[in-house]
mmCIF file of the N, C-alpha and C atoms, coordinates in Angstrom:
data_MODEL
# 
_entry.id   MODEL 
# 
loop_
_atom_site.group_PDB 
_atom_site.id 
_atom_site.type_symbol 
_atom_site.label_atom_id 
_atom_site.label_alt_id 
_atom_site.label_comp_id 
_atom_site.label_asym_id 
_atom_site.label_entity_id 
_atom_site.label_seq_id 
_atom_site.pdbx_PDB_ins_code 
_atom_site.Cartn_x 
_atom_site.Cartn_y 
_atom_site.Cartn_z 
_atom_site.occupancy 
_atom_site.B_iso_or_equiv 
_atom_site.pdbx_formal_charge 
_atom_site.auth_seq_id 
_atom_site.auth_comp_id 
_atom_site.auth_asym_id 
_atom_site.auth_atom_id 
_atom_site.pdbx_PDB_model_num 
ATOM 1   N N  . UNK A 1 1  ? 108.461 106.701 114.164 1.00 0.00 ? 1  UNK A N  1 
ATOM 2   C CA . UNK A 1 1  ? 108.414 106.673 112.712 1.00 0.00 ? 1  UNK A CA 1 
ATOM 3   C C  . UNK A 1 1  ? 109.069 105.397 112.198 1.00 0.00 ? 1  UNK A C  1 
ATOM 4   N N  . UNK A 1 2  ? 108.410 104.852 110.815 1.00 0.00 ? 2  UNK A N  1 
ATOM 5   C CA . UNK A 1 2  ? 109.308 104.083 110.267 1.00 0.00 ? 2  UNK A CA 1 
ATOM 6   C C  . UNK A 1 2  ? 110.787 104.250 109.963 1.00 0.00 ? 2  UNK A C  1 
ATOM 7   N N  . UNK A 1 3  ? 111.434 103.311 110.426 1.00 0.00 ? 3  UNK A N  1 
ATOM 8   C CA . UNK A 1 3  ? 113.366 103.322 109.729 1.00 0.00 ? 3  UNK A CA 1 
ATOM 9   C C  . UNK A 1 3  ? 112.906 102.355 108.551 1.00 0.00 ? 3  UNK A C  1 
ATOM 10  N N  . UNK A 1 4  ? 112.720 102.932 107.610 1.00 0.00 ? 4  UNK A N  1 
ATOM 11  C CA . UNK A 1 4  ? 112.896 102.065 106.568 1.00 0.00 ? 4  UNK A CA 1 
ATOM 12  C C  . UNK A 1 4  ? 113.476 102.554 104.953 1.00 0.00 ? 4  UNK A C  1 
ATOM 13  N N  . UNK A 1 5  ? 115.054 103.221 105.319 1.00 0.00 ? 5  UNK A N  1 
ATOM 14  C CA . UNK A 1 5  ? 115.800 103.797 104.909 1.00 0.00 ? 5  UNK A CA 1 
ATOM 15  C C  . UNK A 1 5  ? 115.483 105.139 104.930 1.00 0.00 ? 5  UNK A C  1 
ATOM 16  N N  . UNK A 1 6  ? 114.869 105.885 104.061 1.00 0.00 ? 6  UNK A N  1 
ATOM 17  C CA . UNK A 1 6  ? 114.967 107.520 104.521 1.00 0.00 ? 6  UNK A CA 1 
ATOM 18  C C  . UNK A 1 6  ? 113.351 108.083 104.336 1.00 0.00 ? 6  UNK A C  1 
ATOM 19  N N  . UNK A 1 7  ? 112.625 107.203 105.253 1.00 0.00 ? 7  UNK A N  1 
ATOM 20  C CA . UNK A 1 7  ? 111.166 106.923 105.522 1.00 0.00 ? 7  UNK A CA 1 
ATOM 21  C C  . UNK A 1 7  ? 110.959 108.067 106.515 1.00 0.00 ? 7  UNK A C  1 
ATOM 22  N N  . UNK A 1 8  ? 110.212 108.915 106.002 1.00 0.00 ? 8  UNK A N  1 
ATOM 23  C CA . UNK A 1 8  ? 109.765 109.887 106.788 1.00 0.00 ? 8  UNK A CA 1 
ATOM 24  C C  . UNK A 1 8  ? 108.202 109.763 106.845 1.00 0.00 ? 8  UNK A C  1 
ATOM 25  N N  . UNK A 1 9  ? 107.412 108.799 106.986 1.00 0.00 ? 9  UNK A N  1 
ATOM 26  C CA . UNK A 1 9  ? 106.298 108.665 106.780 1.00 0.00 ? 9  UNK A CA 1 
ATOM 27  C C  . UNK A 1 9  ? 105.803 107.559 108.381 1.00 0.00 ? 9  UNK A C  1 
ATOM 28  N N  . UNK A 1 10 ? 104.832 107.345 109.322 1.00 0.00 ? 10 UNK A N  1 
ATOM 29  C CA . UNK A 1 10 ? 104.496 106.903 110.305 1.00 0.00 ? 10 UNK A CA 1 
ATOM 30  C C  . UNK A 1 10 ? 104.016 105.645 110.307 1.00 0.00 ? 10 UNK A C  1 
ATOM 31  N N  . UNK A 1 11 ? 104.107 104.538 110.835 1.00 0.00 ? 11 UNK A N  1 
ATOM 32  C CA . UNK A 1 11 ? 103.891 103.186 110.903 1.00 0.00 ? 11 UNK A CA 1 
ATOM 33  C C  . UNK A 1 11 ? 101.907 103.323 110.456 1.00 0.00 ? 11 UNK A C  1 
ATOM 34  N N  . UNK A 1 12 ? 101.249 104.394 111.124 1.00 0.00 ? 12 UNK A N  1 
ATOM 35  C CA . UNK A 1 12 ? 99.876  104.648 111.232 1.00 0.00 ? 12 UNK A CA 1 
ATOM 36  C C  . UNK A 1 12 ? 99.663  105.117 109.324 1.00 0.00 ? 12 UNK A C  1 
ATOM 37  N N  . UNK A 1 13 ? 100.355 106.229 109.525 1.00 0.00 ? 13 UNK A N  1 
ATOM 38  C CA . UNK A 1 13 ? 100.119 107.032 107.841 1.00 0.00 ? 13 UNK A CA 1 
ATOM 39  C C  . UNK A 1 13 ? 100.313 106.005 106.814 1.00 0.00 ? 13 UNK A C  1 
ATOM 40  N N  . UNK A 1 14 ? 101.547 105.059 106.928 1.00 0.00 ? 14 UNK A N  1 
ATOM 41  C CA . UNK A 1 14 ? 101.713 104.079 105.653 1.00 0.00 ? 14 UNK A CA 1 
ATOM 42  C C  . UNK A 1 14 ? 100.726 103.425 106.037 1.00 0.00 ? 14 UNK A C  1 
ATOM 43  N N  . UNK A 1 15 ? 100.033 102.660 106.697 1.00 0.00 ? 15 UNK A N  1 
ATOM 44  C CA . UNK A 1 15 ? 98.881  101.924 106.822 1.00 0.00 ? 15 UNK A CA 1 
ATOM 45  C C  . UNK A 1 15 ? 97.604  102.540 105.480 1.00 0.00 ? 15 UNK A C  1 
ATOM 46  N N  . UNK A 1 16 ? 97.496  103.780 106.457 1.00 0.00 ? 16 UNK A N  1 
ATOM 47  C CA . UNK A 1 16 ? 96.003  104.636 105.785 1.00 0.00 ? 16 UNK A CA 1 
ATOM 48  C C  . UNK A 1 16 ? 96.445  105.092 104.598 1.00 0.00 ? 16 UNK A C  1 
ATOM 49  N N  . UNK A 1 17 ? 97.613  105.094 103.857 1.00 0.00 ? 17 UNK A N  1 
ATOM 50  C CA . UNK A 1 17 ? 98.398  105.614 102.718 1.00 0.00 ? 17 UNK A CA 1 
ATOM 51  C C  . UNK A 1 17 ? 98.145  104.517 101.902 1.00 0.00 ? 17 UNK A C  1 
ATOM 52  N N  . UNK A 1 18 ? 98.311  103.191 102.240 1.00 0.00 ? 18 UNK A N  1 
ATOM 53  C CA . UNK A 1 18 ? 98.131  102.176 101.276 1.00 0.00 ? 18 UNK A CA 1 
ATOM 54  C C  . UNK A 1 18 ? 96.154  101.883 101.227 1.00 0.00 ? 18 UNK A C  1 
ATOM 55  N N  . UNK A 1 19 ? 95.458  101.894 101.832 1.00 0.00 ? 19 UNK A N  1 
ATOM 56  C CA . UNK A 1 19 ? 94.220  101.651 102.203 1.00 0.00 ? 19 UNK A CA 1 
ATOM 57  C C  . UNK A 1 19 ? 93.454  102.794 101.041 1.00 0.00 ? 19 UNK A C  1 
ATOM 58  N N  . UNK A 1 20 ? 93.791  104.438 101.092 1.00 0.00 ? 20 UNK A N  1 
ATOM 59  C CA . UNK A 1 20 ? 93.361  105.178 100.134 1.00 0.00 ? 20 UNK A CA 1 
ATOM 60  C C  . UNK A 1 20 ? 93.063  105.063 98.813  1.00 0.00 ? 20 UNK A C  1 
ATOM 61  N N  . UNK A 1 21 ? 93.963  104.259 98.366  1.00 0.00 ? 21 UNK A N  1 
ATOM 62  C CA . UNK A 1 21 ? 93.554  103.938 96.822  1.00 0.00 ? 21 UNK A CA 1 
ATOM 63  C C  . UNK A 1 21 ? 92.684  102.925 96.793  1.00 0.00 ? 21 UNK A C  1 
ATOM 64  N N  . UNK A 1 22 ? 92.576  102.304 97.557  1.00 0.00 ? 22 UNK A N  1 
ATOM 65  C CA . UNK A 1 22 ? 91.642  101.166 97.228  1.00 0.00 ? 22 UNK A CA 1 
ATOM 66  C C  . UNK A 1 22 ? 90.251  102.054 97.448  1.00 0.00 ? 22 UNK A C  1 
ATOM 67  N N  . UNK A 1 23 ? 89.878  102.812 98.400  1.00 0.00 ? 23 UNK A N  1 
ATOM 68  C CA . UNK A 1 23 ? 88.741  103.785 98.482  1.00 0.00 ? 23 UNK A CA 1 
ATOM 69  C C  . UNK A 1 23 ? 88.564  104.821 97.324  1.00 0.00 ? 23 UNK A C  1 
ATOM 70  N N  . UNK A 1 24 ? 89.534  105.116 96.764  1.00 0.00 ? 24 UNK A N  1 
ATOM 71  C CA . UNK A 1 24 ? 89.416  106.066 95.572  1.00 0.00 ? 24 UNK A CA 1 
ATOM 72  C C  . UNK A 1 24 ? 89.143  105.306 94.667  1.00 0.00 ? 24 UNK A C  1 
ATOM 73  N N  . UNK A 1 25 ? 89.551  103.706 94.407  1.00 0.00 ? 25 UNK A N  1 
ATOM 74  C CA . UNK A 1 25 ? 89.243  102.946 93.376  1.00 0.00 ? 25 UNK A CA 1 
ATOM 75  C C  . UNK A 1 25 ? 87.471  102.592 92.975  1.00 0.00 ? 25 UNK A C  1 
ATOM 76  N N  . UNK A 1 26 ? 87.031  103.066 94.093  1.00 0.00 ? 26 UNK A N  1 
ATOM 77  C CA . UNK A 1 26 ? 85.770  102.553 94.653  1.00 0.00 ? 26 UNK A CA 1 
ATOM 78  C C  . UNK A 1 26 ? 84.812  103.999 93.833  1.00 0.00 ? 26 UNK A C  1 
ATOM 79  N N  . UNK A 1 27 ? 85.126  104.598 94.046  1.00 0.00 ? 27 UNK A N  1 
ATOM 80  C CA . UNK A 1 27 ? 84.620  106.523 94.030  1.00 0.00 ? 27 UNK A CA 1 
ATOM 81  C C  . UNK A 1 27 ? 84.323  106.300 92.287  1.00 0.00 ? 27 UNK A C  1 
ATOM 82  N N  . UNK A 1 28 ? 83.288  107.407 92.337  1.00 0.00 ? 28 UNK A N  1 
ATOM 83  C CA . UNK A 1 28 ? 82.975  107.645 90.798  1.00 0.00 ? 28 UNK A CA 1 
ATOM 84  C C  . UNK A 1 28 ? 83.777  108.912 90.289  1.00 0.00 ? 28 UNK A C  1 
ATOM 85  N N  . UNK A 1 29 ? 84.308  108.983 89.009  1.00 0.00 ? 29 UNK A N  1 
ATOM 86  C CA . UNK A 1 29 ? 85.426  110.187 88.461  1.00 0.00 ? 29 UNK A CA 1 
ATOM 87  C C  . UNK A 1 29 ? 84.573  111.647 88.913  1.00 0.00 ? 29 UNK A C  1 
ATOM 88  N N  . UNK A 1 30 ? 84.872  112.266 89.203  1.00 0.00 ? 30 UNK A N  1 
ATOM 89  C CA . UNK A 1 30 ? 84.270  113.640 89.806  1.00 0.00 ? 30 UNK A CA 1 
ATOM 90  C C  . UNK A 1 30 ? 83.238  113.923 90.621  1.00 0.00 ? 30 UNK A C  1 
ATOM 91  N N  . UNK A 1 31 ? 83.100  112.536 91.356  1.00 0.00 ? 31 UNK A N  1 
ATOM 92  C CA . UNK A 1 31 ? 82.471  113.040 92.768  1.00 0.00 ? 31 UNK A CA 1 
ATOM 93  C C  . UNK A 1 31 ? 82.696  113.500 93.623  1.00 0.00 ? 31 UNK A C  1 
ATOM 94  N N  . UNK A 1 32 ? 81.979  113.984 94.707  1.00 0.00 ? 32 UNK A N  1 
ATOM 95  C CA . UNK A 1 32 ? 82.156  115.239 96.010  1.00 0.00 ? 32 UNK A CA 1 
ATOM 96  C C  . UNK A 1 32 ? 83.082  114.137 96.942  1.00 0.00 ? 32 UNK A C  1 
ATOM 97  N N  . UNK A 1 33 ? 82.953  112.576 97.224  1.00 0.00 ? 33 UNK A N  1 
ATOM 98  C CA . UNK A 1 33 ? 83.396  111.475 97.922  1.00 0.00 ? 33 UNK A CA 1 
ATOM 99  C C  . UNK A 1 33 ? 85.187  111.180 97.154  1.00 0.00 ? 33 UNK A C  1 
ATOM 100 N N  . UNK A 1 34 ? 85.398  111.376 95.967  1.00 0.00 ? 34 UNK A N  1 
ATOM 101 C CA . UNK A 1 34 ? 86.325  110.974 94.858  1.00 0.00 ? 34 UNK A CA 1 
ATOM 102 C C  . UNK A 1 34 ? 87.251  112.539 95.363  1.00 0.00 ? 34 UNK A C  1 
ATOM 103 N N  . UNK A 1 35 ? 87.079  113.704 95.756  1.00 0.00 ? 35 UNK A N  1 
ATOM 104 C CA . UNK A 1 35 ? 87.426  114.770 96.238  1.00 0.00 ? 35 UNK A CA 1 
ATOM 105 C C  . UNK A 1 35 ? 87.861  114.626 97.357  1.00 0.00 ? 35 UNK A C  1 
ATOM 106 N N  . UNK A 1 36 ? 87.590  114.154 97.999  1.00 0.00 ? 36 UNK A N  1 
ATOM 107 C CA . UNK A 1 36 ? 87.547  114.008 99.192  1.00 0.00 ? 36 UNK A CA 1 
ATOM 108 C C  . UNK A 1 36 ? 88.456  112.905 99.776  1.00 0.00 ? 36 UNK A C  1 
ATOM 109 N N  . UNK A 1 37 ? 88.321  111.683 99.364  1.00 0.00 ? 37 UNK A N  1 
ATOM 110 C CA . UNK A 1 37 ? 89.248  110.740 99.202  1.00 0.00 ? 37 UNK A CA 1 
ATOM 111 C C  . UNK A 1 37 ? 90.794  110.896 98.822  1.00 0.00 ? 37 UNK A C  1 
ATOM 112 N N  . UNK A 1 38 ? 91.099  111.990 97.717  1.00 0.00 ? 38 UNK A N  1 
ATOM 113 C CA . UNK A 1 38 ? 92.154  112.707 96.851  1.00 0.00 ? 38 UNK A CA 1 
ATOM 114 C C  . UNK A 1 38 ? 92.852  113.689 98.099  1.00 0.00 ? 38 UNK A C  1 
ATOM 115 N N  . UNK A 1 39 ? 91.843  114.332 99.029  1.00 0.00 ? 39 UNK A N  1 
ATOM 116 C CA . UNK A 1 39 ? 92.326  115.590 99.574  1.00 0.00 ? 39 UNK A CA 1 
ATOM 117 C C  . UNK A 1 39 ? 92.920  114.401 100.388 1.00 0.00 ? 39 UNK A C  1 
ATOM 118 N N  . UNK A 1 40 ? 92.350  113.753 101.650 1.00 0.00 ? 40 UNK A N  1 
ATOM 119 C CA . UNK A 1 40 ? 92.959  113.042 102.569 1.00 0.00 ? 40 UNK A CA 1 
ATOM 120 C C  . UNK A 1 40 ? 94.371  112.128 101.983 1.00 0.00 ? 40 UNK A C  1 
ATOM 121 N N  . UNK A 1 41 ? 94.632  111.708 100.579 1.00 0.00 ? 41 UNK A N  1 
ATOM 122 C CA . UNK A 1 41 ? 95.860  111.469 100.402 1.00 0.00 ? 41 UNK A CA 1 
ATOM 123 C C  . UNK A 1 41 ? 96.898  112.474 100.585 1.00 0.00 ? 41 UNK A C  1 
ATOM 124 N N  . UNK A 1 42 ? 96.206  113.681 99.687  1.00 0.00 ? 42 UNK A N  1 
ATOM 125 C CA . UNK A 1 42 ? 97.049  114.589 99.849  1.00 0.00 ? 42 UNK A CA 1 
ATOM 126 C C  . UNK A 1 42 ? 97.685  115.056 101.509 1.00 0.00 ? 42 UNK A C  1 
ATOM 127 N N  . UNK A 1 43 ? 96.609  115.030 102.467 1.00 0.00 ? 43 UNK A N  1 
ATOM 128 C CA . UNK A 1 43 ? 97.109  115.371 103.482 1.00 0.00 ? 43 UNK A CA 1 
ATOM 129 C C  . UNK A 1 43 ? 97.869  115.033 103.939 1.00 0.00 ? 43 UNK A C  1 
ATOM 130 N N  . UNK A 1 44 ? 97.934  113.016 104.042 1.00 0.00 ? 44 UNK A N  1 
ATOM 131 C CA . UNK A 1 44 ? 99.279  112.076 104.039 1.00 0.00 ? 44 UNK A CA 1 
ATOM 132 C C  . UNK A 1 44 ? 100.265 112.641 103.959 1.00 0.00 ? 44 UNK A C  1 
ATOM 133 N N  . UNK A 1 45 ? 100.532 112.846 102.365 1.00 0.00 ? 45 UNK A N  1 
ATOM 134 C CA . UNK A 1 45 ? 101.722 113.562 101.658 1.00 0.00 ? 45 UNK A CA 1 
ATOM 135 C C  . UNK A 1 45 ? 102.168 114.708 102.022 1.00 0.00 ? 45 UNK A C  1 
ATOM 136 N N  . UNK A 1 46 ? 101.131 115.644 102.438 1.00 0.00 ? 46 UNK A N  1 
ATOM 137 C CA . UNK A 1 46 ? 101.730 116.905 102.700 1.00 0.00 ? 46 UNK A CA 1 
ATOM 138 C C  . UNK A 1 46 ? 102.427 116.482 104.168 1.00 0.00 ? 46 UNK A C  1 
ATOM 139 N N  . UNK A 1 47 ? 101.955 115.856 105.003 1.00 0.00 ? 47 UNK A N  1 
ATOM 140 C CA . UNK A 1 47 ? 103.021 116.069 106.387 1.00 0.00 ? 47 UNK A CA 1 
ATOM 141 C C  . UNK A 1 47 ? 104.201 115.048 106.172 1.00 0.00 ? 47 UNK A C  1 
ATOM 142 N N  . UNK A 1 48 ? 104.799 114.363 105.325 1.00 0.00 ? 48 UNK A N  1 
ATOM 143 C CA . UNK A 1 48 ? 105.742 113.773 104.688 1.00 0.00 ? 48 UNK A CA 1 
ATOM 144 C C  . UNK A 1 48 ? 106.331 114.383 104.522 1.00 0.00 ? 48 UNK A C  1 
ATOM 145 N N  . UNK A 1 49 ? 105.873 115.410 103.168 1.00 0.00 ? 49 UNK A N  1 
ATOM 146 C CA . UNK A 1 49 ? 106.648 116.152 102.374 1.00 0.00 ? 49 UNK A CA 1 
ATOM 147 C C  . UNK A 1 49 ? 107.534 117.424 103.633 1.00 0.00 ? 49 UNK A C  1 
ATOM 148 N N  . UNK A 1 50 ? 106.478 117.760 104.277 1.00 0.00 ? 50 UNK A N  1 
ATOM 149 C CA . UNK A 1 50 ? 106.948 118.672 105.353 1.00 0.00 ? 50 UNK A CA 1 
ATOM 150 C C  . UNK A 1 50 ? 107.727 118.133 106.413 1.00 0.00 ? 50 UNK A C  1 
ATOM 151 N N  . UNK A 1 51 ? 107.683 117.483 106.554 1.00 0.00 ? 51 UNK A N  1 
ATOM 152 C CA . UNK A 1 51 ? 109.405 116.470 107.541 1.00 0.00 ? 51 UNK A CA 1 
ATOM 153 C C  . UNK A 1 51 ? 110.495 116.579 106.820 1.00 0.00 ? 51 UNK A C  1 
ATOM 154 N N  . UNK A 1 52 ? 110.168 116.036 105.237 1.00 0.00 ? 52 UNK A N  1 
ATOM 155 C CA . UNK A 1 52 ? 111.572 116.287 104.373 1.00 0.00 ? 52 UNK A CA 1 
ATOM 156 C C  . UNK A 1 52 ? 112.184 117.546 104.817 1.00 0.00 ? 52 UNK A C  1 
ATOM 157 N N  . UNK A 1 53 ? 111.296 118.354 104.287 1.00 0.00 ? 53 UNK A N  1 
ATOM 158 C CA . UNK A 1 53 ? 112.048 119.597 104.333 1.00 0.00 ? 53 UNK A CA 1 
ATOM 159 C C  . UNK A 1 53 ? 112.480 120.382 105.829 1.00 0.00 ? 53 UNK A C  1 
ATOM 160 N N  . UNK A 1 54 ? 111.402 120.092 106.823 1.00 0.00 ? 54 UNK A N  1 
ATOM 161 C CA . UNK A 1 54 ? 112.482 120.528 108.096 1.00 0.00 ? 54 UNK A CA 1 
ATOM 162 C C  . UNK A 1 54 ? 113.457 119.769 108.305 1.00 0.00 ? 54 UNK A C  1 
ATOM 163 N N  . UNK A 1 55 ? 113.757 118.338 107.574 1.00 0.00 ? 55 UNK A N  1 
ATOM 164 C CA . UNK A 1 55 ? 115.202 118.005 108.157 1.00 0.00 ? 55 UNK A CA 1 
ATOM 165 C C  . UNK A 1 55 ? 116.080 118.666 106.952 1.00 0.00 ? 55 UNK A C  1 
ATOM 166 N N  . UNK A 1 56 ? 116.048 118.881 106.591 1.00 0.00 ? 56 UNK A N  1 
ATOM 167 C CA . UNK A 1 56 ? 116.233 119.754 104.906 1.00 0.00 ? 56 UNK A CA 1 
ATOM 168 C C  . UNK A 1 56 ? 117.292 120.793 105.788 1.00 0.00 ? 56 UNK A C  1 
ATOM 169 N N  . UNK A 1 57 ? 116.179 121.679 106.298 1.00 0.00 ? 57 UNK A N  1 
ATOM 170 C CA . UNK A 1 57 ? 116.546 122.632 106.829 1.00 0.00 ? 57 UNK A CA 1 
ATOM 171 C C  . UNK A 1 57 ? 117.053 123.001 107.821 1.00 0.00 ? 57 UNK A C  1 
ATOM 172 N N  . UNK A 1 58 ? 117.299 121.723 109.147 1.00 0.00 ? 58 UNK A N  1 
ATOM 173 C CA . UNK A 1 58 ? 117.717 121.794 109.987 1.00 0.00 ? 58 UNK A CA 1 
ATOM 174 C C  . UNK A 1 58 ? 119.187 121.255 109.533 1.00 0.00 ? 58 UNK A C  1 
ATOM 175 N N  . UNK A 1 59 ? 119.250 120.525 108.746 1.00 0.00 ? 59 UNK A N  1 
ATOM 176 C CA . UNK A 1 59 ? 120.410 119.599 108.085 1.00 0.00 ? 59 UNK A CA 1 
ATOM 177 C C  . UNK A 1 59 ? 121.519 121.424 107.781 1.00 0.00 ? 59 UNK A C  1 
ATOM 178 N N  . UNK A 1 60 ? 120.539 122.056 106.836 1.00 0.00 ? 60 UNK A N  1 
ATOM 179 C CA . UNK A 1 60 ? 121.650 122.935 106.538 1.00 0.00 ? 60 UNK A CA 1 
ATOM 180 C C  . UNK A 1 60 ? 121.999 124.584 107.229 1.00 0.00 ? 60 UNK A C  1 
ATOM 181 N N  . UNK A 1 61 ? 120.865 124.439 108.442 1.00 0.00 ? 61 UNK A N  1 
ATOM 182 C CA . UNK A 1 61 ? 121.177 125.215 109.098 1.00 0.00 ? 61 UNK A CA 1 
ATOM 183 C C  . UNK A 1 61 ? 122.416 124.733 110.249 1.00 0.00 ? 61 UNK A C  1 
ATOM 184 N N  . UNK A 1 62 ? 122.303 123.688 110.262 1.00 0.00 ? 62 UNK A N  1 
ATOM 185 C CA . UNK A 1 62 ? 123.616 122.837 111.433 1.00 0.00 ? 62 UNK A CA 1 
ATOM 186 C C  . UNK A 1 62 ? 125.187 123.085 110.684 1.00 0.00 ? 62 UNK A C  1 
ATOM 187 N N  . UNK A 1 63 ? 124.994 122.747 109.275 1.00 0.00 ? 63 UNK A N  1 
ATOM 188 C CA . UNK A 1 63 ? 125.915 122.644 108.644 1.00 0.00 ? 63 UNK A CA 1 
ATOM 189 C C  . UNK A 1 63 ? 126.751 124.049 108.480 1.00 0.00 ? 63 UNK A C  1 
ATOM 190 N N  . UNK A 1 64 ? 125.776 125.136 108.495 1.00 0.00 ? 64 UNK A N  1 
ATOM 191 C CA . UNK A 1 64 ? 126.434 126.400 107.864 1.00 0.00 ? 64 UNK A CA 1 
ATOM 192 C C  . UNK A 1 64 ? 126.638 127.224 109.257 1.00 0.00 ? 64 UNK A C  1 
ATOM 193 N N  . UNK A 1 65 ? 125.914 126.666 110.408 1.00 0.00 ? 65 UNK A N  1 
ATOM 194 C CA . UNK A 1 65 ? 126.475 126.671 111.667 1.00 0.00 ? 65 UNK A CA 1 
ATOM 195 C C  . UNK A 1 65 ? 127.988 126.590 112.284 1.00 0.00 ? 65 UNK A C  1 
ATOM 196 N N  . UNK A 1 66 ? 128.217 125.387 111.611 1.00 0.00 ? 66 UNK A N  1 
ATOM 197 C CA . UNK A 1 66 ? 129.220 124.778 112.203 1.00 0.00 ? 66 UNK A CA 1 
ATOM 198 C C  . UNK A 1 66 ? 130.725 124.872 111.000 1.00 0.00 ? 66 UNK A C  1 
ATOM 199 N N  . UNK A 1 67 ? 129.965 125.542 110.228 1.00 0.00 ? 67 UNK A N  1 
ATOM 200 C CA . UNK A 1 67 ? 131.011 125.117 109.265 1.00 0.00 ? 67 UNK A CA 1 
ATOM 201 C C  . UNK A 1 67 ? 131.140 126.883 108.703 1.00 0.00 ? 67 UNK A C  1 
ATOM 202 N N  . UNK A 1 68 ? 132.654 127.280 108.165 1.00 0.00 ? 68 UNK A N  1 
ATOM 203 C CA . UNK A 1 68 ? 132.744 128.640 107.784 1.00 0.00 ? 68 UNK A CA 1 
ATOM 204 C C  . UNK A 1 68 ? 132.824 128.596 106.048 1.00 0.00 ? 68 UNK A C  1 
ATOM 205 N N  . UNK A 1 69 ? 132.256 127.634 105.631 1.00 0.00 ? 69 UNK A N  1 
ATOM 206 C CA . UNK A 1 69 ? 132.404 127.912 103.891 1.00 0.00 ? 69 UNK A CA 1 
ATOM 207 C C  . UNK A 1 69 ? 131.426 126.197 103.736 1.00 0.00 ? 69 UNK A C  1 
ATOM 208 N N  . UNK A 1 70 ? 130.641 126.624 103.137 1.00 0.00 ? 70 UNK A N  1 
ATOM 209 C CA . UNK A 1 70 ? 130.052 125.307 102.656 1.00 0.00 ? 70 UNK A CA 1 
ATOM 210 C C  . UNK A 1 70 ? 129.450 125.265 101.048 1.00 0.00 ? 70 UNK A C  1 
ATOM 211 N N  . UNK A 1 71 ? 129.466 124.525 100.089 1.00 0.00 ? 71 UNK A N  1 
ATOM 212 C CA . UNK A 1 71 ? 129.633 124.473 98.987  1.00 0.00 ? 71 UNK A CA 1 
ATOM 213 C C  . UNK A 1 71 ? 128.290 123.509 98.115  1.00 0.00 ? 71 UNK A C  1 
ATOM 214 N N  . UNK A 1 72 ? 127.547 123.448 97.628  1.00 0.00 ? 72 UNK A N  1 
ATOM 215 C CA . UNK A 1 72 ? 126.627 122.995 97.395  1.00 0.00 ? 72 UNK A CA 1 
ATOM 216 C C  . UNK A 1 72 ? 126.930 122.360 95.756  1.00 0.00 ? 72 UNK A C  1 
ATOM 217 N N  . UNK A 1 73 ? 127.025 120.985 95.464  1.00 0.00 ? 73 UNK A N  1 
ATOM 218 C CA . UNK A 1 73 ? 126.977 120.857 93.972  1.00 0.00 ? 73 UNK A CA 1 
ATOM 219 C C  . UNK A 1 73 ? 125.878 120.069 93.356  1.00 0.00 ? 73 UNK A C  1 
ATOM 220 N N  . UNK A 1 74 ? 125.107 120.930 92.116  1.00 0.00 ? 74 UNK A N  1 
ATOM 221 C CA . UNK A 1 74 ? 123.853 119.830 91.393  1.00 0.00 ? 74 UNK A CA 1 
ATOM 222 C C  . UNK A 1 74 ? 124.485 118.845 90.679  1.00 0.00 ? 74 UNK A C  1 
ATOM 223 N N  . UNK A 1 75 ? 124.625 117.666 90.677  1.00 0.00 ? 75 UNK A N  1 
ATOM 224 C CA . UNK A 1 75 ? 125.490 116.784 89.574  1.00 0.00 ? 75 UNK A CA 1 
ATOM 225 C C  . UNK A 1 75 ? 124.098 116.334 88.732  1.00 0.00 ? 75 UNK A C  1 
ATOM 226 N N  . UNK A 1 76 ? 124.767 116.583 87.444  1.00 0.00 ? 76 UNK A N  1 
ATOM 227 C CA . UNK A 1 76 ? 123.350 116.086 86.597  1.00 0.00 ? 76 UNK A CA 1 
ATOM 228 C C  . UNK A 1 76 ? 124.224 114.480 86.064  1.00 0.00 ? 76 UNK A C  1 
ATOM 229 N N  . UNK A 1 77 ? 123.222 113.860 86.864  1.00 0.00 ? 77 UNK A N  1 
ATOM 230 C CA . UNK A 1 77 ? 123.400 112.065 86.292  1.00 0.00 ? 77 UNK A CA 1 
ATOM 231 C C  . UNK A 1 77 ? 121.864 111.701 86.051  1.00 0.00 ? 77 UNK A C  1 
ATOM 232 N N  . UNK A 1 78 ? 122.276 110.574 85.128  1.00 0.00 ? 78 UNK A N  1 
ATOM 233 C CA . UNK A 1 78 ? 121.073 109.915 84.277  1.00 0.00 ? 78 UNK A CA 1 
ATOM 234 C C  . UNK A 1 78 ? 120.101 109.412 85.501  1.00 0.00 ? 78 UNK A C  1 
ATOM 235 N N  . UNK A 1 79 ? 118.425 109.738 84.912  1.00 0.00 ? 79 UNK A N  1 
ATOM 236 C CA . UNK A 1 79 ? 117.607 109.043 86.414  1.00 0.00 ? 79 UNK A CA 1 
ATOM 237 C C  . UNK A 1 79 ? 117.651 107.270 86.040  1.00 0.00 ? 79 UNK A C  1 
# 
């Protein structure tokens, strides 16, 4: 995988991740090809998104493992 700070995405996937829009740019607004183009980004994203979260989850299953009180805080700061 890429190290390119907290890059959970594949040297292969960012390739075909950047390449997609230019094929969707191409597509007419509500075609069966313009669908299709949309889903395969999505697919990108979805196995991304799904790495986040198993390290997510391995992160806080280790933690509450190892640890007898663990404390979770939302800080609301400006985006």
């Amino acid at each position: 995988m890429v190290e390119s700070g907290s890059s959970f995405i594949t040297t292969g996937e960012a390739i075909r991740y950047r390449r997609v829009p230019q094929r969707l740019a191409h597509t007419n607004k509500g075609s069966v090809n313009r669908a299709r183009v949309r889903a395969h980004m999505n697919k990108i994203m979805r196995r991304v998104t799904g790495r986040r979260a198993d390290l997510c989850a391995q992160t806080a299953a280790t933690l509450t493992a190892k640890n007898a009180r663990v404390v979770s805080e939302d800080l609301n700061t400006p985006p």
